[in-house]
N, C-alpha and C positions, 0 to 999 in steps of 0.2 A: 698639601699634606703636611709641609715641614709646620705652616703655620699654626693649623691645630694642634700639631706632637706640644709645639712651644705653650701653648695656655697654657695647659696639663701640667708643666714642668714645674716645681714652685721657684722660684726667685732666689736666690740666694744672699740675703740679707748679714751684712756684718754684723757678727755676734760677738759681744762681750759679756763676757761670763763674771756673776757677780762673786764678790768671795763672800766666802761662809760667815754667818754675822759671829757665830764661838771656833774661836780657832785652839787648836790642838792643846797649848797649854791653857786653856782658860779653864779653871775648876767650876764645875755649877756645882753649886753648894749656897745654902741658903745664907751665908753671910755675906757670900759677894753680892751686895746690894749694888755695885754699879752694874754686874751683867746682868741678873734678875729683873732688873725696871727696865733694861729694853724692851720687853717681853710683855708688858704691861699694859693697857691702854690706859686714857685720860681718866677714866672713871673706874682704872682698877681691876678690868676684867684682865682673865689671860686671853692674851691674841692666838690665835689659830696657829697651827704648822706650818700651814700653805702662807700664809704673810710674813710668817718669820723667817721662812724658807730651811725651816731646821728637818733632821733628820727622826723619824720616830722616839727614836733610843734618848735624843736629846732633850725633845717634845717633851717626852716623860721622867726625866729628871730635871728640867725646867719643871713643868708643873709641881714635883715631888718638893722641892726647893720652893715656890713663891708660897704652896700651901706652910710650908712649914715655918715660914719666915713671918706668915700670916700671924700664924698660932702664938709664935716670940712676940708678938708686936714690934716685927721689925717694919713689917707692910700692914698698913689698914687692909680690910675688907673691901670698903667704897670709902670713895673718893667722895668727902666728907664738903666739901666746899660746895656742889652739884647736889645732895643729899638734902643741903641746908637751907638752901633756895628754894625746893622744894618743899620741903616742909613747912619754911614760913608761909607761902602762896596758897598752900592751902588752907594754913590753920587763920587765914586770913579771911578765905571762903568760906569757912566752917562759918567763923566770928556773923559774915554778912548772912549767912543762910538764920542762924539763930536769931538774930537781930530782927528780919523780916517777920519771922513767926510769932516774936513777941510782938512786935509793934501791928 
């Protein structure tokens, strides 16, 4: 009996508890451009809640701040290097697709 109670039981696994990535003095505000870019991914999107591990309240005064910092031109839209790769590759297929039709 004791061995089944034990499955059931979960494990008790040592927890270390991460700290908050905005701590209490950190202003969000759209010109603190070094806390804003954490927040950011490589191509510019905003990252989710659940991976920055922020609290709603902050979620939405980050987002309020990376939009508005957008708008300054303090932050691009897209990540413009990723963009431009892309758009050469195609305009490169375009070139090959025309070429076919004349020739």
């Amino acid at each position: 009996m004791d061995k089944s109670k034990r499955i059931f039981l979960k494990s008790k696994r040592s927890f270390r508890r991460r700290l908050p990535p905005i701590q209490s003095g950190d202003r969000i505000d759209y010109r603190n451009m070094s806390l804003i870019s954490r927040f950011i991914s490589e191509q510019g999107k905003i990252l989710s809640r659940r991976v920055n591990r922020l609290t709603l309240k902050q979620q939405r005064l980050i987002t309020i701040a990376i939009k508005q910092a957008r708008i300054l031109s303090l932050l691009p839209f897209l990540n413009n290097e990723k963009q431009f790769e892309r758009s050469e590759s195609t305009a490169r297929a375009a070139g090959l697709r025309t070429r076919k039709k004349i020739g």
